[in-house]
PASEBA-1860 file (N, C-alpha, C; in nm, 3 decimals):
! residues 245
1> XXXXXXXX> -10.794/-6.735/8.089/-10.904/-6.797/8.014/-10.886/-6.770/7.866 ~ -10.924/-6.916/7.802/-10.886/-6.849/7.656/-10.996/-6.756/7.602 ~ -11.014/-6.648/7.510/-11.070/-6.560/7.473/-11.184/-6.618/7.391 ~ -11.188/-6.729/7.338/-11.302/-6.800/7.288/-11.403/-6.850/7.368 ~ -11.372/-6.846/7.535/-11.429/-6.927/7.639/-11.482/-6.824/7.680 ~ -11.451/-6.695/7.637/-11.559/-6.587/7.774/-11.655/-6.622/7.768 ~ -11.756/-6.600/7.900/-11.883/-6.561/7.890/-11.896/-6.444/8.016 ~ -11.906/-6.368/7.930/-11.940/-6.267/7.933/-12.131/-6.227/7.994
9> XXXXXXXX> -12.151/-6.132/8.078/-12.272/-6.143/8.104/-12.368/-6.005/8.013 ~ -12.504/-6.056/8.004/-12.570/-5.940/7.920/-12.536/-5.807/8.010 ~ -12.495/-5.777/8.128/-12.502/-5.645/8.204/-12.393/-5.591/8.129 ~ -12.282/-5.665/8.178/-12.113/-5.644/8.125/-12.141/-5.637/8.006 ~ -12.177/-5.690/7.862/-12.196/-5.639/7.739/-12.263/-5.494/7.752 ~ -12.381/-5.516/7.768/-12.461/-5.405/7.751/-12.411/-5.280/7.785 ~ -12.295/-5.274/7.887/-12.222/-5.141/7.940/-12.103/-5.139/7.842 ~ -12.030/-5.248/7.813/-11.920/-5.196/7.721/-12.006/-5.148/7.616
17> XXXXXXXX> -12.122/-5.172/7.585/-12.196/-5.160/7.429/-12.206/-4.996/7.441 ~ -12.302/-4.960/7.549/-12.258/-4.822/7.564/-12.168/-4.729/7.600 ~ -12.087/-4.761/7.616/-11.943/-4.710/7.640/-11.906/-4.676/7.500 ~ -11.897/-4.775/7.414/-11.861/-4.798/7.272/-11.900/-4.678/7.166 ~ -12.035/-4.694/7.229/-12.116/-4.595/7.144/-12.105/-4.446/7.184 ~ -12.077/-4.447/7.294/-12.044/-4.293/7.380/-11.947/-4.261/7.305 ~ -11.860/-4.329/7.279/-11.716/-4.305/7.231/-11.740/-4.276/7.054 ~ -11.849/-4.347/7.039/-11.798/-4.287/6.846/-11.874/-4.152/6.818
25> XXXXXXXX> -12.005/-4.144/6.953/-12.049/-4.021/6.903/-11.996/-3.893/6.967 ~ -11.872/-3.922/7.062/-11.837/-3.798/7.079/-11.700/-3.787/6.935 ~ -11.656/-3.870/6.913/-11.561/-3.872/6.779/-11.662/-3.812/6.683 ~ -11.783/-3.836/6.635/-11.796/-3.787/6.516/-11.849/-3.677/6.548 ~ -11.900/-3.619/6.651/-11.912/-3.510/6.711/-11.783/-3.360/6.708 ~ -11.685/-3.454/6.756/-11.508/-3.382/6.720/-11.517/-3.301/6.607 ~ -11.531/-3.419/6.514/-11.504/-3.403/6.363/-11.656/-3.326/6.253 ~ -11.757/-3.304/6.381/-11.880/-3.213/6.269/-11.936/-3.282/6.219
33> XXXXXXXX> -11.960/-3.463/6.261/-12.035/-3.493/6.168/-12.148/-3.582/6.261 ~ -12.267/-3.660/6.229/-12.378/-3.724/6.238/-12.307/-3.850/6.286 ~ -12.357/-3.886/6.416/-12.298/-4.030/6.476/-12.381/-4.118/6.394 ~ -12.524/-4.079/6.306/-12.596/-4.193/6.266/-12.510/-4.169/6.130 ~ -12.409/-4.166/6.120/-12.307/-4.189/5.970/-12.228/-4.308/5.948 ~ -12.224/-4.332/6.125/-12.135/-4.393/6.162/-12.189/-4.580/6.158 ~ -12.179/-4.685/6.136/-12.231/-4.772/6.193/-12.118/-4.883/6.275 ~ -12.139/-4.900/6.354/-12.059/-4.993/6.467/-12.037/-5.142/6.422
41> XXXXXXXX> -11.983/-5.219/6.375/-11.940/-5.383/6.339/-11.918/-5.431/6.453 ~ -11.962/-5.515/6.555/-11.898/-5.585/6.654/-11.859/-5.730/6.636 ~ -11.734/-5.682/6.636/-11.658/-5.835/6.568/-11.631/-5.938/6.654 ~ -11.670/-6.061/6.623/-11.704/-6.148/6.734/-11.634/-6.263/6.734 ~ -11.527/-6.241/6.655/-11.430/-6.376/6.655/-11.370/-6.446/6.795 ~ -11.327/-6.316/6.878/-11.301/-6.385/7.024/-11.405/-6.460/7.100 ~ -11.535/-6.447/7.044/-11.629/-6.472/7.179/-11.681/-6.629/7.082 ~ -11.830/-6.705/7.168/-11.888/-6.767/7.135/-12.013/-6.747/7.041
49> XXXXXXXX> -12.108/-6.815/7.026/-12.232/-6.798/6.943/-12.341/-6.746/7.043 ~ -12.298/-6.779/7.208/-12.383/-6.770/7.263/-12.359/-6.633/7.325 ~ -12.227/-6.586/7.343/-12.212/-6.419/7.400/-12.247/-6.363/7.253 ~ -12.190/-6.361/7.128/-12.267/-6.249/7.053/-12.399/-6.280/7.057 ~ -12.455/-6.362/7.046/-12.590/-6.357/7.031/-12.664/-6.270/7.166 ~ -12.608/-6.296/7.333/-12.672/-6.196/7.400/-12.592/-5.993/7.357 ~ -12.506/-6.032/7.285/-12.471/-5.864/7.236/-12.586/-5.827/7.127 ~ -12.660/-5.891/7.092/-12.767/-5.867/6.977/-12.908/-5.845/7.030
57> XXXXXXXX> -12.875/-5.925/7.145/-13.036/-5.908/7.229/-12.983/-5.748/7.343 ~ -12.886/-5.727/7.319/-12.863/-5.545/7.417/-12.859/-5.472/7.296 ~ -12.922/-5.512/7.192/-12.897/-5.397/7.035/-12.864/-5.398/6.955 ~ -12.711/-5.470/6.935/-12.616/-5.470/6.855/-12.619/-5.588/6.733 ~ -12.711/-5.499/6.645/-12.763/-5.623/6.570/-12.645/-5.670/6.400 ~ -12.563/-5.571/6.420/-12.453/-5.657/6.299/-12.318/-5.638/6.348 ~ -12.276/-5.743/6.345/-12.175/-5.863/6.364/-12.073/-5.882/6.228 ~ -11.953/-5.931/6.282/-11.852/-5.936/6.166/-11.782/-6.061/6.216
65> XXXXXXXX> -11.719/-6.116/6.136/-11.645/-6.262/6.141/-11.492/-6.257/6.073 ~ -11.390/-6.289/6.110/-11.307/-6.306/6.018/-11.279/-6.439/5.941 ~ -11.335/-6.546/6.011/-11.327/-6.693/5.903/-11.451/-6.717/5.899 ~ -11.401/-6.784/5.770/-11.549/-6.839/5.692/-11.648/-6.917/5.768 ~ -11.531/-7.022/5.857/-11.607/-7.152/5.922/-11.695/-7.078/6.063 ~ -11.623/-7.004/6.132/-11.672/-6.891/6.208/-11.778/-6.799/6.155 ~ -11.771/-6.751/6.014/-11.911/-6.750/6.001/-12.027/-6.795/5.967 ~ -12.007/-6.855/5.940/-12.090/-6.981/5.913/-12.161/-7.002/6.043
73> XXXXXXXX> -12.049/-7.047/6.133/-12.157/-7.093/6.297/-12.243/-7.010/6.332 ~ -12.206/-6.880/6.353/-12.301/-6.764/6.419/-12.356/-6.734/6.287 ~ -12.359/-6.748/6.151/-12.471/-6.711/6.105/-12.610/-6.771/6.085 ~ -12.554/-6.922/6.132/-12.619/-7.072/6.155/-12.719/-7.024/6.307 ~ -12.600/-7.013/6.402/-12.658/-6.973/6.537/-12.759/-6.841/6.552 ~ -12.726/-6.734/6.446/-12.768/-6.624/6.534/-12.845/-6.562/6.442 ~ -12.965/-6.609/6.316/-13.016/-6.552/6.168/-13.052/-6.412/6.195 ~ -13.095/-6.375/6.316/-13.143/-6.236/6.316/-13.028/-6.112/6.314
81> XXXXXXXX> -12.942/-6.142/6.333/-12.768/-6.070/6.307/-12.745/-6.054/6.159 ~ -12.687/-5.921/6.140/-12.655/-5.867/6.004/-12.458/-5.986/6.005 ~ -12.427/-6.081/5.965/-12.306/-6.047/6.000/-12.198/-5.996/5.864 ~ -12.068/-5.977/5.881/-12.036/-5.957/5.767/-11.885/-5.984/5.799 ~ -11.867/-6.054/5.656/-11.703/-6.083/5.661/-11.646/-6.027/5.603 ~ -11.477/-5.955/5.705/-11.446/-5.892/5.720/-11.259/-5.963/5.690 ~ -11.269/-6.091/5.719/-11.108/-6.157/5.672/-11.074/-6.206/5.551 ~ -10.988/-6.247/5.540/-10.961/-6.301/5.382/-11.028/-6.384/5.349
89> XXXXXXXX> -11.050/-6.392/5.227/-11.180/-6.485/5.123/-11.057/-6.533/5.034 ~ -11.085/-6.687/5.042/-11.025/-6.780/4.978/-11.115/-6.786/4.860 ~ -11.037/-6.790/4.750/-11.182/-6.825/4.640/-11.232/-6.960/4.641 ~ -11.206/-7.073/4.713/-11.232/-7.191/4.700/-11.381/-7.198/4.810 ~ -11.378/-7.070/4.892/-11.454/-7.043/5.042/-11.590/-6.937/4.932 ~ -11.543/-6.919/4.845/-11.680/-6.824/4.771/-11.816/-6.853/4.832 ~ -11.816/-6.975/4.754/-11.965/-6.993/4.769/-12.058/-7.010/4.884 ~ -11.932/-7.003/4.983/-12.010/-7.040/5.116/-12.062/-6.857/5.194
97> XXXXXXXX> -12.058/-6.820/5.115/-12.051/-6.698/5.223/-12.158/-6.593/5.070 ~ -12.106/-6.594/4.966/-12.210/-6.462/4.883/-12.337/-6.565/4.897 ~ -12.442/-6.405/4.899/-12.553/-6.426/4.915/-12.618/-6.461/5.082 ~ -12.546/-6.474/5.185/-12.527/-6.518/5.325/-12.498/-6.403/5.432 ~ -12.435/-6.319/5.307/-12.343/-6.168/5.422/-12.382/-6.066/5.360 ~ -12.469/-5.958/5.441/-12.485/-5.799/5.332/-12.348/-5.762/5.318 ~ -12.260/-5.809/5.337/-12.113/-5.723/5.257/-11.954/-5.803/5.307 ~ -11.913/-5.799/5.191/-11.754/-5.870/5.218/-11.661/-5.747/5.190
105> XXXXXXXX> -11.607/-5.734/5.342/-11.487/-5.621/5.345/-11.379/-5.665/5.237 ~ -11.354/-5.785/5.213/-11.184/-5.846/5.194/-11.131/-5.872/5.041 ~ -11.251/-5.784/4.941/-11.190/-5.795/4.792/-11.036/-5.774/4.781 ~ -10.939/-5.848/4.765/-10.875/-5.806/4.727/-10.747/-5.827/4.618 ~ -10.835/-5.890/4.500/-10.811/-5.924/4.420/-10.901/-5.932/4.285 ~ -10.877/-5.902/4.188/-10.941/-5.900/4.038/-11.006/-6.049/4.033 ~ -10.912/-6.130/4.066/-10.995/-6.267/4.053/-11.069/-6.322/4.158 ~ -11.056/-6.256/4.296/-11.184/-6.261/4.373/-11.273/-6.265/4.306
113> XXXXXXXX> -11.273/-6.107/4.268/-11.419/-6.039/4.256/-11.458/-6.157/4.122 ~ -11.404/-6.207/4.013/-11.456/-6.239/3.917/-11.518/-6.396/3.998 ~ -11.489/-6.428/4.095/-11.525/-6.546/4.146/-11.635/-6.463/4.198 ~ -11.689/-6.369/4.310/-11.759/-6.372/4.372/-11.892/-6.327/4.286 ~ -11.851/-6.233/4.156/-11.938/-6.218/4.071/-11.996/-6.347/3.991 ~ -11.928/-6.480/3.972/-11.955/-6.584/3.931/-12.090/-6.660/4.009 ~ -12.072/-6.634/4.145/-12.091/-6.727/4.235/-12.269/-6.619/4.241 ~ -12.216/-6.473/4.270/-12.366/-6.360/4.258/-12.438/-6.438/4.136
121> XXXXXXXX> -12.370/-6.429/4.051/-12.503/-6.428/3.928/-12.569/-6.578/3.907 ~ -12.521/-6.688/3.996/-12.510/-6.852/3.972/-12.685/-6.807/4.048 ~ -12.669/-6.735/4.156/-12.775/-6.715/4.282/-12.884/-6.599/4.241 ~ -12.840/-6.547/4.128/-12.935/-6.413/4.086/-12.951/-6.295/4.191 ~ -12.825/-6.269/4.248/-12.848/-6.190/4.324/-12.754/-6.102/4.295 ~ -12.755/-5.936/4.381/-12.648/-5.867/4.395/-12.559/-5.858/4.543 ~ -12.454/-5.895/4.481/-12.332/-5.881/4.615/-12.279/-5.779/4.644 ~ -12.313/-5.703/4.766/-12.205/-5.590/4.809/-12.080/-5.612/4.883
129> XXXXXXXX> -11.960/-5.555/4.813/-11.853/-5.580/4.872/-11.767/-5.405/4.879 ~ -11.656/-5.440/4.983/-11.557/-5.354/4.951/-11.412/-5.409/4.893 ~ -11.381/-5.330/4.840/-11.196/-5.311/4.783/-11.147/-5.337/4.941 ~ -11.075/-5.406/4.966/-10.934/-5.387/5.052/-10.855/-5.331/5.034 ~ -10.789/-5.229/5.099/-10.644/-5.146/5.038/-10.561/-5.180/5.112 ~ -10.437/-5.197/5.064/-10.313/-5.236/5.209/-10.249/-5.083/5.210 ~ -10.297/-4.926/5.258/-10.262/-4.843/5.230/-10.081/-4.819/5.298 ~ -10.066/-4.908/5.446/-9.971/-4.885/5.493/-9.841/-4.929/5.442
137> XXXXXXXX> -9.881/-5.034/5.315/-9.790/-5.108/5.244/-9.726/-5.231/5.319 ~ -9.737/-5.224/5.394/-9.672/-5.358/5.485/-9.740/-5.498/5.482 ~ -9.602/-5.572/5.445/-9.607/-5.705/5.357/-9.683/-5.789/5.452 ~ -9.737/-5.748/5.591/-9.774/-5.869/5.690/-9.958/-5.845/5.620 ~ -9.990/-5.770/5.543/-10.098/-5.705/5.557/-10.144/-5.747/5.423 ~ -10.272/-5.799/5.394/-10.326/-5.860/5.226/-10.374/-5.724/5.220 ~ -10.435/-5.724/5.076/-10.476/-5.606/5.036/-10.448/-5.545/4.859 ~ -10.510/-5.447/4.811/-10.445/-5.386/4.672/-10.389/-5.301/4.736
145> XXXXXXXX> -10.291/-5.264/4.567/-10.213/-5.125/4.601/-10.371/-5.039/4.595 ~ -10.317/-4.933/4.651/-10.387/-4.783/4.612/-10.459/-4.748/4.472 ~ -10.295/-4.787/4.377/-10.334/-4.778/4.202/-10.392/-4.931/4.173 ~ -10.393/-5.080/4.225/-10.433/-5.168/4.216/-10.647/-5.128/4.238 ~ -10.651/-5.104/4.329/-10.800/-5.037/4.369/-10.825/-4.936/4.290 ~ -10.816/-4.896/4.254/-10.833/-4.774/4.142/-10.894/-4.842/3.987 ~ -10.782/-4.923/3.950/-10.787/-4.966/3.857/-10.918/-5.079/3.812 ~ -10.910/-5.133/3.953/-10.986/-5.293/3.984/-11.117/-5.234/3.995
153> XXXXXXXX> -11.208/-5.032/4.064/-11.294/-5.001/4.035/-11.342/-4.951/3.886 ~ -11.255/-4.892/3.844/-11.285/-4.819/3.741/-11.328/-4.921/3.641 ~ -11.253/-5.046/3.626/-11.269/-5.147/3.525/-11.425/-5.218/3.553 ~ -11.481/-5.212/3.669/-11.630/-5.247/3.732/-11.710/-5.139/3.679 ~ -11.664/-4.999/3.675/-11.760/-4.938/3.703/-11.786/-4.851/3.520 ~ -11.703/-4.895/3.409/-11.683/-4.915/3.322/-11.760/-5.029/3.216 ~ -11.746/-5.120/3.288/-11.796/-5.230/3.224/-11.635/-5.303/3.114 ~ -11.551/-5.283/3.195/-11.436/-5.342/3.128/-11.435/-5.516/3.190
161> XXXXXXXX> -11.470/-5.503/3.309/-11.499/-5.643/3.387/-11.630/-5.637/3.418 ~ -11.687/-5.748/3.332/-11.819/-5.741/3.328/-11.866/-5.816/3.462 ~ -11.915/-5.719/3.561/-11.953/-5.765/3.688/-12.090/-5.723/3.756 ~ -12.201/-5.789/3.655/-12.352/-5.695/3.668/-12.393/-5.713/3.819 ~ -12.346/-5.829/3.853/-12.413/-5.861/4.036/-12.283/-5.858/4.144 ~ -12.258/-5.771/4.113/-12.118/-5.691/4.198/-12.149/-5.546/4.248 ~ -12.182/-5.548/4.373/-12.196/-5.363/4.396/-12.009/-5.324/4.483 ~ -11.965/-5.240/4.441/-11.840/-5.215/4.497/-11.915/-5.122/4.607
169> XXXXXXXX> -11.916/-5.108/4.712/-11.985/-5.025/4.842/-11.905/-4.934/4.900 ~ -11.747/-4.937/4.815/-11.663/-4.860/4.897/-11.549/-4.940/4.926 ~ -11.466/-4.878/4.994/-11.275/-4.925/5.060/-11.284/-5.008/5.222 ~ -11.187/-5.012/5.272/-11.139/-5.074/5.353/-11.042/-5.160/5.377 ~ -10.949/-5.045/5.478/-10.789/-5.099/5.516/-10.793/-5.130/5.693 ~ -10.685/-5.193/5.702/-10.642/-5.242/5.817/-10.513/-5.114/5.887 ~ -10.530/-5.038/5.962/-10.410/-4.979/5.989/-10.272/-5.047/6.085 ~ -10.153/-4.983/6.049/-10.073/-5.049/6.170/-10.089/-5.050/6.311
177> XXXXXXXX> -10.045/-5.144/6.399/-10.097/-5.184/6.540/-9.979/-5.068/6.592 ~ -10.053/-4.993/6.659/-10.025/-4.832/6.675/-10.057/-4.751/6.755 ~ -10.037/-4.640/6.800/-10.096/-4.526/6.902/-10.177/-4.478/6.781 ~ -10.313/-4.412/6.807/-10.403/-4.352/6.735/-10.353/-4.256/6.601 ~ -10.285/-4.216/6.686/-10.230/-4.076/6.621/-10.143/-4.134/6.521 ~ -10.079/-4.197/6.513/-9.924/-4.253/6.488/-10.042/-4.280/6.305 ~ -10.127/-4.337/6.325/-10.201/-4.382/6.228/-10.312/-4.328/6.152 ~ -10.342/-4.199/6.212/-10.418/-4.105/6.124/-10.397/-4.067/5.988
185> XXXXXXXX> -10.297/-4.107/5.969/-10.220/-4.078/5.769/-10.338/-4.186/5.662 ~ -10.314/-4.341/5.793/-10.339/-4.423/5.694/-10.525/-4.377/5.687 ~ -10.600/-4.355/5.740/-10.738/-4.291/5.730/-10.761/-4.218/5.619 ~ -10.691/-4.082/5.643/-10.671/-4.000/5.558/-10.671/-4.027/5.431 ~ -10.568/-4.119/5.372/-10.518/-4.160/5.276/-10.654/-4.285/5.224 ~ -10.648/-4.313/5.302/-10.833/-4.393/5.242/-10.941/-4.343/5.188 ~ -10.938/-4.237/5.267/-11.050/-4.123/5.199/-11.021/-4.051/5.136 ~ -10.908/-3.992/5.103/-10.866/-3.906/4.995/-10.861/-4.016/4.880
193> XXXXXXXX> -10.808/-4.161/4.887/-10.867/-4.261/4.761/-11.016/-4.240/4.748 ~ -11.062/-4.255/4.796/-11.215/-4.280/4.813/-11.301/-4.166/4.707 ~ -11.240/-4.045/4.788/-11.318/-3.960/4.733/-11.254/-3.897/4.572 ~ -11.120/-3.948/4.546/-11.073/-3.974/4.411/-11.123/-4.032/4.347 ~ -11.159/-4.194/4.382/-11.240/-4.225/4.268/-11.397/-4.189/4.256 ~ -11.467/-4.125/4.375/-11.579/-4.073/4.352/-11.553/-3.983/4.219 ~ -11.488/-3.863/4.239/-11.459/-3.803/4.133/-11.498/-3.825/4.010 ~ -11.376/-3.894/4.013/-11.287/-3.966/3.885/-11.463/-4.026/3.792
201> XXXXXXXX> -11.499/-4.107/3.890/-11.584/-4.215/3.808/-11.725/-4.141/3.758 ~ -11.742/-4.036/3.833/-11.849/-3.939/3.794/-11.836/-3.904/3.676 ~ -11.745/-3.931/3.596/-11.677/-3.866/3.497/-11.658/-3.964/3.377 ~ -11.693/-4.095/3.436/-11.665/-4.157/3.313/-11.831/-4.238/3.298 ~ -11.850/-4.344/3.218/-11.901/-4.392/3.175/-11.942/-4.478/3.295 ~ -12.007/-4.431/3.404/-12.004/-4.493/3.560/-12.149/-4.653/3.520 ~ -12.103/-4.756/3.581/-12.196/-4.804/3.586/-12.258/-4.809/3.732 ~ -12.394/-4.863/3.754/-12.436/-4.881/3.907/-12.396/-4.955/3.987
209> XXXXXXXX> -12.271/-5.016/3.968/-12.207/-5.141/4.022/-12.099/-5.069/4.141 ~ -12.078/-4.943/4.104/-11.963/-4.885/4.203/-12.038/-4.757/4.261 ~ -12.043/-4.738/4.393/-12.113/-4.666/4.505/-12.033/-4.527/4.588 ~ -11.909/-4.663/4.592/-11.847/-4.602/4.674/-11.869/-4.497/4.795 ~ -11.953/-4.534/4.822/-11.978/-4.445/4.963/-11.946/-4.486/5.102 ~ -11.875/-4.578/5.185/-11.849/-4.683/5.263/-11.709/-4.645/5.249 ~ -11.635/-4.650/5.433/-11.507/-4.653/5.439/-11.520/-4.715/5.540 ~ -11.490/-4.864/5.571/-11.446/-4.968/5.664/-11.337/-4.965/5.745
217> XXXXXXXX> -11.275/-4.868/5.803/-11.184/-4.839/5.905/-11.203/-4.799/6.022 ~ -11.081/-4.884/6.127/-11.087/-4.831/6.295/-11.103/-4.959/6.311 ~ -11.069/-5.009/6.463/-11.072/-5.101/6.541/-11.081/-5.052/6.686 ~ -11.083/-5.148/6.764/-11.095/-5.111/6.951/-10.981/-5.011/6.944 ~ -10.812/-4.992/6.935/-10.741/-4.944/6.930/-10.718/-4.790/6.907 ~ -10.782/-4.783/6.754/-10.812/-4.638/6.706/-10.905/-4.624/6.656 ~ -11.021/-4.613/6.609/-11.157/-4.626/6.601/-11.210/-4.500/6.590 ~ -11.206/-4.421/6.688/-11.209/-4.285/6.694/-11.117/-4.150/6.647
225> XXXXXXXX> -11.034/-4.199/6.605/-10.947/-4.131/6.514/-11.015/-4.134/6.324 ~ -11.015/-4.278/6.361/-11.110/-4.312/6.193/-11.229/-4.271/6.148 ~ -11.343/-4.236/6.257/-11.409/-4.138/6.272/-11.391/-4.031/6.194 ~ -11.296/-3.982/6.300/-11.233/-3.790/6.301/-11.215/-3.788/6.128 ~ -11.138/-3.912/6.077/-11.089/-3.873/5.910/-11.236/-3.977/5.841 ~ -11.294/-3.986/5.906/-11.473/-4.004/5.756/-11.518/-4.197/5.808 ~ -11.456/-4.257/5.886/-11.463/-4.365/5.867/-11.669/-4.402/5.863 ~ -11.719/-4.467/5.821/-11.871/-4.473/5.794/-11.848/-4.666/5.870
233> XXXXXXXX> -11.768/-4.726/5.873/-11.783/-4.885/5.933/-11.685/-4.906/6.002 ~ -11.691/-4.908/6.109/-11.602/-4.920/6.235/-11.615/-5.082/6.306 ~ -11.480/-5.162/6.301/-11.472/-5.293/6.317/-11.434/-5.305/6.463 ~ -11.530/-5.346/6.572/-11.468/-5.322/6.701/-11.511/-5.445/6.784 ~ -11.382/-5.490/6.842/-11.431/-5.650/6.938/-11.336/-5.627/7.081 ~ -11.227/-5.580/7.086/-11.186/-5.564/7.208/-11.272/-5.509/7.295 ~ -11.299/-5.379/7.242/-11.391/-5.313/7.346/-11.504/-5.329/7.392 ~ -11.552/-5.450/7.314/-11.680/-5.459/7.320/-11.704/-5.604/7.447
241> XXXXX> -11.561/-5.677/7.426/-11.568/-5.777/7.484/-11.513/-5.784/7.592 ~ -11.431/-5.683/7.657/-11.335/-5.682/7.721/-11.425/-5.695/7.906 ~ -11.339/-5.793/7.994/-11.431/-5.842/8.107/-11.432/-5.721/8.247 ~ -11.364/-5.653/8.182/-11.347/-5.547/8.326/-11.375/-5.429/8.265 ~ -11.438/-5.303/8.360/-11.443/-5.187/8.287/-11.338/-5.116/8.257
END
């Protein structure tokens, strides 16, 4: 069956849903910290409008999309869902999505952001987004460098790029398709950025535009590893969708 066709029943959700959740709070449990630190994304690109929408009626009230046109439907279909996009943003796709999503994972570019800040202030609103990092470096993977993100906050949070309806909320990388372990570096290495430019920006001429408190890492795969190294937004659809226990 193709993976867009499940239907899936509210029982079968509702048990992977808790399963899901069993699983991040014994991870942040591991690691010493507050499962309510944690918040769960259930990403719903495999399914329909009509299975996430019964994953929202068992709880699971924010949702992530990776295309625009995809979000669009379920945000059309499902208004009571937080959702948030989480794939690449075309700048030509701007306007369809700020002001529509509490947060776009997929900055990852200077001239994004100057588009999405264009498109915030057209609407008088403030947009929360994250930096994308491609920390693993691998060319299959969009994203800034490390020093690209660095640079692309500090200049926000400065007022070098004048971006008044821009909140930077924090990072978020994609790790390699991997055994858990194999990929704990790239975590690490997110949050040791992270908490660099916390630092760093405390220190300068900070404007309110950069937060940075938000680390968007983990998937069905490793999830709980991302946890263990600080992850605060965990992107998860296999597990959530998957038809057998």
């Amino acid at each position: 069956m193709n993976a867009s066709n499940l239907d899936l029943s509210a029982a079968l959700l509702a048990s992977n849903l808790e399963q899901v959740r069993r699983r991040v709070g014994a991870a942040a449990q591991r690691a010493g910290r507050d499962p309510a630190e944690v918040t769960l994304i259930a990403v719903t690109k495999t399914v329909s409008p009509a299975v996430a929408a019964r994953l929202v009626v068992c709880g699971q009230q924010v949702l992530a999309e990776n295309r625009v046109d995809k979000f669009l439907e379920k945000h059309a279909a499902i208004p009571e869902a937080q959702i948030h996009l989480i794939g690449s943003l075309q700048t030509n796709k701007v306007r369809f999505v700020v002001g529509q999503t509490p947060l776009i994972h997929s900055i990852d570019s200077r001239r994004l952001l100057e588009k999405v800040q264009a498109r915030a202030a057209a609407l008088g609103i403030i947009q929360p987004v994250l930096l994308e990092v491609n920390v693993s470096g691998e060319d299959s993977k969009h994203g800034l460098t490390p020093d690209e993100a660095r640079d692309l906050a500090c200049a926000v949070a400065t007022d070098d790029l004048h971006s008044p309806n821009i909140l930077i909320n924090g990072l978020m990388t994609m790790a390699p398709f991997d055994h858990a372990e194999a990929v704990r570096w790239v975590f690490r290495d997110l949050k040791g950025l992270r908490d660099t430019l916390r630092e760093s920006l405390r220190l300068a001429p900070c404007s309110a535009r950069v937060s940075m408190c938000e680390l968007s890492m983990g998937m069905s795969n490793d999830f709980e590893v991302a946890i263990e190294e600080g992850a605060t937004l965990i992107r998860v659809g296999t597990a959530l969708f998957k038809e057998t226990e």
